[in-house]
N, CA, C and O atoms as a GROMACS GRO file, in nm:
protein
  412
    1UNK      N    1   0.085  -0.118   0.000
    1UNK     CA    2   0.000   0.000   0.000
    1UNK      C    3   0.089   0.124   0.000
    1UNK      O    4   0.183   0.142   0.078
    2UNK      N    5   0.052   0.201  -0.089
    2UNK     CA    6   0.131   0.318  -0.085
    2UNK      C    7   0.103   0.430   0.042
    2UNK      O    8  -0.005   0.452   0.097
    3UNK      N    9   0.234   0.494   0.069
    3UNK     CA   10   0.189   0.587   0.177
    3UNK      C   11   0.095   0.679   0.139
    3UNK      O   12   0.097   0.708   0.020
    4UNK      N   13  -0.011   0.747   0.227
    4UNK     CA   14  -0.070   0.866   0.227
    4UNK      C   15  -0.240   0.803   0.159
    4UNK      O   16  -0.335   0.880   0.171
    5UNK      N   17  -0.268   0.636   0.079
    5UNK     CA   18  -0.359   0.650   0.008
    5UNK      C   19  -0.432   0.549   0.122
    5UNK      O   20  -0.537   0.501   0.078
    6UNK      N   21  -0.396   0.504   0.270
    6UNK     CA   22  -0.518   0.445   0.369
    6UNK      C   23  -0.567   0.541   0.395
    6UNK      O   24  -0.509   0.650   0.396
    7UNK      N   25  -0.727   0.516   0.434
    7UNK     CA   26  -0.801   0.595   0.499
    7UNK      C   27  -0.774   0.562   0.624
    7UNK      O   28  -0.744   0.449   0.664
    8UNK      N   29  -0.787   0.705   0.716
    8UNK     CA   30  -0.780   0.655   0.876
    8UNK      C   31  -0.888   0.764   0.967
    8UNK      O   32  -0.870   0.885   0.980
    9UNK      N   33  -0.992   0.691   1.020
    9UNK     CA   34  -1.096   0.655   1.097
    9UNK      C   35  -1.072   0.646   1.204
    9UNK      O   36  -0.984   0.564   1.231
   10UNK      N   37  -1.143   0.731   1.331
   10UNK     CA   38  -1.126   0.740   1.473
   10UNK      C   39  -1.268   0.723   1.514
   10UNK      O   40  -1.356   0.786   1.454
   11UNK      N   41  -1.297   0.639   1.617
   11UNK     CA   42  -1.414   0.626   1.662
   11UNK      C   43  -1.410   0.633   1.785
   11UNK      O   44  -1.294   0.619   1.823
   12UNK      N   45  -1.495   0.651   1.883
   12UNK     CA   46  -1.497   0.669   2.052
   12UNK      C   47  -1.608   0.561   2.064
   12UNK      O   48  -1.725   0.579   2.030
   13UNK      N   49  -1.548   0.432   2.122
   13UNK     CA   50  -1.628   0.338   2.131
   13UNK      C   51  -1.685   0.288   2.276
   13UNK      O   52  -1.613   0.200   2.322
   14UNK      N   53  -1.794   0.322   2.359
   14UNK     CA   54  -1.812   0.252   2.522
   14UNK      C   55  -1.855   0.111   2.544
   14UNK      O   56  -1.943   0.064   2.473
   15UNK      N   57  -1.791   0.030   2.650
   15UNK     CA   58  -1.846  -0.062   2.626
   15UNK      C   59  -1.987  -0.068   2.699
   15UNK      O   60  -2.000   0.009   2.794
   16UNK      N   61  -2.087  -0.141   2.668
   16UNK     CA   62  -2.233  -0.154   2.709
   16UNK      C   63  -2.258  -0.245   2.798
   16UNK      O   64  -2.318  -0.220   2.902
   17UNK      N   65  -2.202  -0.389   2.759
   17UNK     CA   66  -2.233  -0.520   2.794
   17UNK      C   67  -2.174  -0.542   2.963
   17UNK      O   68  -2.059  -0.545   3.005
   18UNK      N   69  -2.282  -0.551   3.021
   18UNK     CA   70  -2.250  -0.546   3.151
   18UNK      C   71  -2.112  -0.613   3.263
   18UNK      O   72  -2.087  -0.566   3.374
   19UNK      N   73  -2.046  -0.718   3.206
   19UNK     CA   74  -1.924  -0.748   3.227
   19UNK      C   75  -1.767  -0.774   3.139
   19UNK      O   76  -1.673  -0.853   3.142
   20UNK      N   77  -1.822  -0.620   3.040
   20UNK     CA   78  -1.701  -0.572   3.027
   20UNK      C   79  -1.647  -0.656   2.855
   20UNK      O   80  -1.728  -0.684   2.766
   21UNK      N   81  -1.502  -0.681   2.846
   21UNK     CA   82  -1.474  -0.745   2.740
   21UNK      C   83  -1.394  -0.850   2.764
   21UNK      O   84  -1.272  -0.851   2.745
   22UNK      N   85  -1.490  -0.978   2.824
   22UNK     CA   86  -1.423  -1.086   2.886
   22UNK      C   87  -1.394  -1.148   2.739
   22UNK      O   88  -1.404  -1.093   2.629
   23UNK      N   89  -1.349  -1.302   2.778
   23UNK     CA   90  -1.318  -1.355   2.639
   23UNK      C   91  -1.445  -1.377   2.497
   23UNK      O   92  -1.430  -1.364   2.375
   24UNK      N   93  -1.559  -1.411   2.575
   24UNK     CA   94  -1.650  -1.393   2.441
   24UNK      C   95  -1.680  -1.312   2.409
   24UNK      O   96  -1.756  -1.356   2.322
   25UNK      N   97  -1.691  -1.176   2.400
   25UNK     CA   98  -1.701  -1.063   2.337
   25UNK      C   99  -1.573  -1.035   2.257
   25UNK      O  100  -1.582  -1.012   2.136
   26UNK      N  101  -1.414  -1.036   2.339
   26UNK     CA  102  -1.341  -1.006   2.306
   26UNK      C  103  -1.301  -1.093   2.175
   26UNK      O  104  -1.225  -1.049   2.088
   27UNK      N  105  -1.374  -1.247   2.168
   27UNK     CA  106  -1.360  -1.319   2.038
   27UNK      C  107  -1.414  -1.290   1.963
   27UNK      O  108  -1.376  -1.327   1.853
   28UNK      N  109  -1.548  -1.198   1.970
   28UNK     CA  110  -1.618  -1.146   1.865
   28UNK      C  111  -1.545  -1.079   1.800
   28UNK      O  112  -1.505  -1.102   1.686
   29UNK      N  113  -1.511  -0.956   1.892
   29UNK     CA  114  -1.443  -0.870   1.844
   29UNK      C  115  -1.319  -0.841   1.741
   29UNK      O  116  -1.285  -0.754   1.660
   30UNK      N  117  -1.260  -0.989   1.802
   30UNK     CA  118  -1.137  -1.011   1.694
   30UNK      C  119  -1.160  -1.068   1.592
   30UNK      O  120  -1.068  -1.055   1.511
   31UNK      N  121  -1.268  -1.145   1.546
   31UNK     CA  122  -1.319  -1.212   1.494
   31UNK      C  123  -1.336  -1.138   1.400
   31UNK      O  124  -1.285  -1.163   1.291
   32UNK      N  125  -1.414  -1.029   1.421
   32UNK     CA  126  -1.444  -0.927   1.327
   32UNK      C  127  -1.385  -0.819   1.295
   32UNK      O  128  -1.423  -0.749   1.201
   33UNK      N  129  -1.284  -0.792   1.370
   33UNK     CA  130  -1.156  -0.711   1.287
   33UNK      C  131  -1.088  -0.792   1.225
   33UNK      O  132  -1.072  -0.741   1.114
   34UNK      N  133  -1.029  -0.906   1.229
   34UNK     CA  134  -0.987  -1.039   1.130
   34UNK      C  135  -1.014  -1.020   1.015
   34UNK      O  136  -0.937  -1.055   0.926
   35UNK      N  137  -1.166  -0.941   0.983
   35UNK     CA  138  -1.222  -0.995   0.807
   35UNK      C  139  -1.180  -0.867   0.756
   35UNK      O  140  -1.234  -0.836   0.649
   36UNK      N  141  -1.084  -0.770   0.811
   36UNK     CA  142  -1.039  -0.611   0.736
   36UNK      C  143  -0.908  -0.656   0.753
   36UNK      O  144  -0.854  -0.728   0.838
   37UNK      N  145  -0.865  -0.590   0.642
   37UNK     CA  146  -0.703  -0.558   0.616
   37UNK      C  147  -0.648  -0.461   0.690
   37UNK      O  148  -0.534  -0.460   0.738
   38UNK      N  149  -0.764  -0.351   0.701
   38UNK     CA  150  -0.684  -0.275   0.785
   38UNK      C  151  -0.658  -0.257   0.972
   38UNK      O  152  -0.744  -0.288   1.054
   39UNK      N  153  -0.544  -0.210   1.001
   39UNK     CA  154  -0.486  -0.222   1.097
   39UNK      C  155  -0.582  -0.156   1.204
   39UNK      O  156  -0.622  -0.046   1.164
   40UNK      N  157  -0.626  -0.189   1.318
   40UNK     CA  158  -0.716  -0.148   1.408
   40UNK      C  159  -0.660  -0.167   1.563
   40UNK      O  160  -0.612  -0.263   1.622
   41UNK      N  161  -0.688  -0.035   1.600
   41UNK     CA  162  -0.606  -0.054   1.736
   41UNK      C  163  -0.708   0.024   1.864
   41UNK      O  164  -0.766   0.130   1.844
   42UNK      N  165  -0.712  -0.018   1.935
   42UNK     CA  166  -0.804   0.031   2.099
   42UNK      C  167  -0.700   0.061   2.196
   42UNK      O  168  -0.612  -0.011   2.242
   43UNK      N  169  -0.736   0.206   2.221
   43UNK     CA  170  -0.658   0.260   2.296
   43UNK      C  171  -0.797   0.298   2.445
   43UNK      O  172  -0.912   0.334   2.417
   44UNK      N  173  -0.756   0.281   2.566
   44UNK     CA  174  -0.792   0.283   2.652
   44UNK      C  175  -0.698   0.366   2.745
   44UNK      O  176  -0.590   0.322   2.783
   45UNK      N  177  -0.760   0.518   2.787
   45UNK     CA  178  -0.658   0.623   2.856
   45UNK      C  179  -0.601   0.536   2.965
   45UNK      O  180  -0.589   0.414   2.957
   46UNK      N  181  -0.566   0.616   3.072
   46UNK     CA  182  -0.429   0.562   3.119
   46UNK      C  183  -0.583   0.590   3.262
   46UNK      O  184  -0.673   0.674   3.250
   47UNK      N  185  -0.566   0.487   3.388
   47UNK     CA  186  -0.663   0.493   3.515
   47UNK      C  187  -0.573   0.569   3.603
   47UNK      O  188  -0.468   0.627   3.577
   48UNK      N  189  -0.637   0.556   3.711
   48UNK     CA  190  -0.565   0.550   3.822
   48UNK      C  191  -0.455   0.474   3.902
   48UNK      O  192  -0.480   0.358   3.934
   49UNK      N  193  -0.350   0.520   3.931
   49UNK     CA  194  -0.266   0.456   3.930
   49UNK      C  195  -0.172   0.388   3.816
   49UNK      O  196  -0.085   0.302   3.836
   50UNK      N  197  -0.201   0.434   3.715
   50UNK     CA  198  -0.120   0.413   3.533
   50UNK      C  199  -0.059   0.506   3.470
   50UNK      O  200  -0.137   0.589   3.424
   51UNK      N  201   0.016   0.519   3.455
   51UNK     CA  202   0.091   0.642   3.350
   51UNK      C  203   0.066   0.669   3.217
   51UNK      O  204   0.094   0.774   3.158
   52UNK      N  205   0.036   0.614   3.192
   52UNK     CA  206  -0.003   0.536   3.048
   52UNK      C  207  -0.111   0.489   2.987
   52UNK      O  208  -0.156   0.392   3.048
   53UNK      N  209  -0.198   0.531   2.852
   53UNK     CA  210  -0.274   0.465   2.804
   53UNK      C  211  -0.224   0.355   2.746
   53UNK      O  212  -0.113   0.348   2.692
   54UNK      N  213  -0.342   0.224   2.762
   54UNK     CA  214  -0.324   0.120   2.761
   54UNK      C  215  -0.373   0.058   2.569
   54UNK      O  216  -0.487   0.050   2.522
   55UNK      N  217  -0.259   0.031   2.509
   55UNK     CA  218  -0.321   0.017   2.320
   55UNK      C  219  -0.313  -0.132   2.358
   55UNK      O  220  -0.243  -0.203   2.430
   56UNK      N  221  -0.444  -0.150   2.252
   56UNK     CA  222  -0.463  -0.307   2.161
   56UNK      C  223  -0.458  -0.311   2.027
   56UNK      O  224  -0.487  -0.221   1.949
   57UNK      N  225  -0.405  -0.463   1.996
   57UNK     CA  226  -0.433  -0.468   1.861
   57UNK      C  227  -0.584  -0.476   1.815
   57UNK      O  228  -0.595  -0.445   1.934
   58UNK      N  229  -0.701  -0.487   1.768
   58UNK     CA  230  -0.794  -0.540   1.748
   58UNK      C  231  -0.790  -0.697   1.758
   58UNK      O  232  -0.855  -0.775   1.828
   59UNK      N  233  -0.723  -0.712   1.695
   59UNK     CA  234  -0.686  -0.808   1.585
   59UNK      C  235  -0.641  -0.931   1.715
   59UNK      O  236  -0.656  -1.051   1.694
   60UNK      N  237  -0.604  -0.894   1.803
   60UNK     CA  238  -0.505  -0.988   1.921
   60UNK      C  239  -0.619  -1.036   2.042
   60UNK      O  240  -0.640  -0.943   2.120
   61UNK      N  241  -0.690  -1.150   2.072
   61UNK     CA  242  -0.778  -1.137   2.189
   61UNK      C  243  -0.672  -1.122   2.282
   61UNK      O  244  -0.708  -1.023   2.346
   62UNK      N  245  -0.563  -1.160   2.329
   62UNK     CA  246  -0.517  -1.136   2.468
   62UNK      C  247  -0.471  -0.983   2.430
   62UNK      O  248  -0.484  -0.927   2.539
   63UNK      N  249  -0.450  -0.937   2.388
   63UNK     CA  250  -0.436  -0.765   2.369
   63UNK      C  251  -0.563  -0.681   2.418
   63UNK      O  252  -0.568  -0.595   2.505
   64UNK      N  253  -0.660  -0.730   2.339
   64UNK     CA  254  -0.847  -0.702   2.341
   64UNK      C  255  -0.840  -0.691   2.539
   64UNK      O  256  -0.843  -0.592   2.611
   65UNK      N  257  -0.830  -0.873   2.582
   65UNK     CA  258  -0.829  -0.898   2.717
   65UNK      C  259  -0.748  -0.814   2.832
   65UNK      O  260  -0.773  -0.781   2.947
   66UNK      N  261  -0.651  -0.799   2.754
   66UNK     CA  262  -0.552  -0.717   2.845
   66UNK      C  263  -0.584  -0.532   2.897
   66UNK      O  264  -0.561  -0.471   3.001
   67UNK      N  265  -0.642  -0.497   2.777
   67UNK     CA  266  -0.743  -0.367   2.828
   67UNK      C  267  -0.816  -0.358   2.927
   67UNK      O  268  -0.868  -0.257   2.974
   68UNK      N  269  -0.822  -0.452   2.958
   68UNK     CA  270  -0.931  -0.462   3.114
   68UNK      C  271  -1.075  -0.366   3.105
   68UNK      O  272  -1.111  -0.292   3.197
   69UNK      N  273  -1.148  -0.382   2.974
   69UNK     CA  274  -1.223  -0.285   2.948
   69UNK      C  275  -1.360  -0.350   3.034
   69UNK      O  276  -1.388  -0.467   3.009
   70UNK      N  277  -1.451  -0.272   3.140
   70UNK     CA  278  -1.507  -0.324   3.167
   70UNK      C  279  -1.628  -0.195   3.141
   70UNK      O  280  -1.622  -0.076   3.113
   71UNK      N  281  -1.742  -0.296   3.170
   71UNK     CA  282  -1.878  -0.163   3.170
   71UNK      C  283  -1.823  -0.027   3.174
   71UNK      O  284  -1.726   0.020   3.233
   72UNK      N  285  -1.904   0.019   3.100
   72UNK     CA  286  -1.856   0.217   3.120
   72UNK      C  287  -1.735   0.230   3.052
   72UNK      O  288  -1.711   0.343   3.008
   73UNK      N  289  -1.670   0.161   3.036
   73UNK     CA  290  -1.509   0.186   2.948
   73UNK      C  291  -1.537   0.252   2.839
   73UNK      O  292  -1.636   0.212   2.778
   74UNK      N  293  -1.459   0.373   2.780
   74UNK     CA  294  -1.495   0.396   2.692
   74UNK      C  295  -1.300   0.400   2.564
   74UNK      O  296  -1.194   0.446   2.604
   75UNK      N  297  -1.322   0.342   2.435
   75UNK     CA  298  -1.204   0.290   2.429
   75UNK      C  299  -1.171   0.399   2.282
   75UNK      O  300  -1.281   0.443   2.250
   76UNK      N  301  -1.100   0.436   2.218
   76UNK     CA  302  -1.069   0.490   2.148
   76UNK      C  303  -1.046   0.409   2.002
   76UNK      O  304  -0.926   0.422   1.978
   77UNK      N  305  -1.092   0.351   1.922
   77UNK     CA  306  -1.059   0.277   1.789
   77UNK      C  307  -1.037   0.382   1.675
   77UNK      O  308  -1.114   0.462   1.623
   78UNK      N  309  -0.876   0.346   1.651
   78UNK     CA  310  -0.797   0.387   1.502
   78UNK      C  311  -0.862   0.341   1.436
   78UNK      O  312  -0.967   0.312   1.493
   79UNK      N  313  -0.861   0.298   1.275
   79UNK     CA  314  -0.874   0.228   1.165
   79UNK      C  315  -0.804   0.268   1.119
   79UNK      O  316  -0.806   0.388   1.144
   80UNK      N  317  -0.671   0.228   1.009
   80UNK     CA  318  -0.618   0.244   0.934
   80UNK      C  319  -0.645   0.158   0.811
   80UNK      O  320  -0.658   0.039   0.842
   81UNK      N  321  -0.661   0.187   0.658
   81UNK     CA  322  -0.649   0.096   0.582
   81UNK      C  323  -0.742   0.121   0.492
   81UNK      O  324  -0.829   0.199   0.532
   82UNK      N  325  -0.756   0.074   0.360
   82UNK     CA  326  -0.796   0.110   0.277
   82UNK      C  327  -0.980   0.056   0.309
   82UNK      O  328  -1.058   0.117   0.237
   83UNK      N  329  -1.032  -0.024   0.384
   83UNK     CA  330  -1.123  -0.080   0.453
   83UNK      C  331  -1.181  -0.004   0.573
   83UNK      O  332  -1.286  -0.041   0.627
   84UNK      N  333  -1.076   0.158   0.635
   84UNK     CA  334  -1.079   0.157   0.730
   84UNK      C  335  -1.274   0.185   0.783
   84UNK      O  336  -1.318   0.124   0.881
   85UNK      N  337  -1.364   0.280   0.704
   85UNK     CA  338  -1.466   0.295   0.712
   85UNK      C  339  -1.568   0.186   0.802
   85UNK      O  340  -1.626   0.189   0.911
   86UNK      N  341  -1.553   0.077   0.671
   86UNK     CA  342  -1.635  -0.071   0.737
   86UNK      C  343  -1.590  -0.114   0.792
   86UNK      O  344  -1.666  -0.194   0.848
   87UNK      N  345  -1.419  -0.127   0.852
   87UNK     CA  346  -1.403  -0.220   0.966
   87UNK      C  347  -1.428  -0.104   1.071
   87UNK      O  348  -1.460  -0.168   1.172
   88UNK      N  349  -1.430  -0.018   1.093
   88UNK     CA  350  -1.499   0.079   1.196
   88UNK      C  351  -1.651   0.083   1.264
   88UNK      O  352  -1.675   0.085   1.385
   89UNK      N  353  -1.770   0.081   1.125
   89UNK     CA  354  -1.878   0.057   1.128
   89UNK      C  355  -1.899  -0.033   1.200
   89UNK      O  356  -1.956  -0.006   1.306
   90UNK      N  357  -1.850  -0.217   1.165
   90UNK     CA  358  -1.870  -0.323   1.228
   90UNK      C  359  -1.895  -0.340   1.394
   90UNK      O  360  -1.984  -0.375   1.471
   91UNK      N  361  -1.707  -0.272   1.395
   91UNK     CA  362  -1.664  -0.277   1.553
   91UNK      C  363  -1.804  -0.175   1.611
   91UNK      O  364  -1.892  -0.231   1.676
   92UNK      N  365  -1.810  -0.081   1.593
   92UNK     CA  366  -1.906   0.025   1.629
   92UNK      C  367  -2.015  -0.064   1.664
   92UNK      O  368  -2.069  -0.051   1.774
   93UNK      N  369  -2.060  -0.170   1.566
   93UNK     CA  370  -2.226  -0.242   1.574
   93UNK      C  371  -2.188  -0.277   1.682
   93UNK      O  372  -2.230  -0.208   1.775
   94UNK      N  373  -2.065  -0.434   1.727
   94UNK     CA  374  -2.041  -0.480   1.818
   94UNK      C  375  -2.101  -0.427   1.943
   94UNK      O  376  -2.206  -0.471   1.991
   95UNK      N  377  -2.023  -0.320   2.000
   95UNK     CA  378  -1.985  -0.208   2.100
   95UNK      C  379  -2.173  -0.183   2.131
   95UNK      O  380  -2.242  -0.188   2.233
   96UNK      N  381  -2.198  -0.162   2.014
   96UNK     CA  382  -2.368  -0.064   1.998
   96UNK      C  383  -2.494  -0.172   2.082
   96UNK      O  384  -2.579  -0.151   2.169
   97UNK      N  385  -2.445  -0.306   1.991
   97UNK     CA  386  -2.541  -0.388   2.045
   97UNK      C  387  -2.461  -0.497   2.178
   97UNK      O  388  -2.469  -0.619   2.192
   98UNK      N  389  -2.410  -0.427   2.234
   98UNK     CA  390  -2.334  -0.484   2.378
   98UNK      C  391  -2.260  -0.649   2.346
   98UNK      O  392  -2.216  -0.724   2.433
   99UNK      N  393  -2.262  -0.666   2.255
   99UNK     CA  394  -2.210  -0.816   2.191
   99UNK      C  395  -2.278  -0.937   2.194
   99UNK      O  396  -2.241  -1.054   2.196
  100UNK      N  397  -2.429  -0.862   2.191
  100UNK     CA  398  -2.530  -0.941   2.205
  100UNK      C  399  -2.575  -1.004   2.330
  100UNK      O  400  -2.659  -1.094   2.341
  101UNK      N  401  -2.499  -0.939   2.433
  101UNK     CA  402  -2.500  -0.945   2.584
  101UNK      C  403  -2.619  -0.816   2.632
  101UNK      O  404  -2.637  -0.816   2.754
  102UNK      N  405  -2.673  -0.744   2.581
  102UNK     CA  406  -2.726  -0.658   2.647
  102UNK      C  407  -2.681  -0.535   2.697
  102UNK      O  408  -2.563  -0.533   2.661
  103UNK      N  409  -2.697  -0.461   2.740
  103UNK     CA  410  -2.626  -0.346   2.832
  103UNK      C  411  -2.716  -0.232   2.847
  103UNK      O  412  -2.682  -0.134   2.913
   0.00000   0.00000   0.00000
């Protein structure tokens, strides 16, 4: 891919689903950044007691897991990539409809 011709897409995503992004959500999730080429990353600010915001790959469940995103989290998703639009949209549904968990 040539430089300068990905699209790149920022979304502010919360989570809904009442316990957060344990492993079955978080498999959704990867699941469905999996079917884009482009590069997708969740950034989660930095808490209390952290220096640091905390990045994921999309793409990685123990990355996803390691965010410790629970209810109320609200996570920051890049998109990079010539896809970046619809793999944005998707994640967005996820997030929207709590992962089919409710919220």
């Amino acid at each position: 891919m040539k430089e300068g011709s990905a699209l790149k897409v920022q979304r502010l995503l919360r989570v809904s689903n009442e316990n957060g992004l344990h492993a079955r959500p978080a498999m959704q999730l990867v699941e469905t950044a999996c079917g884009f080429a482009s590069d997708l990353t969740l950034t989660k600010e930095a808490g209390e007691g952290e220096k640091e915001p905390t990045v994921a790959d999309a793409k990685s469940v123990m990355q996803v897991i390691i965010l410790g995103a629970t209810c109320g989290t609200q996570l920051d998703l890049l998109a990079d990539g010539d896809d970046a639009e619809a793999a944005a949209d998707a994640l967005e549904r996820l997030f929207d409809t709590g992962f089919g968990e409710g919220g």
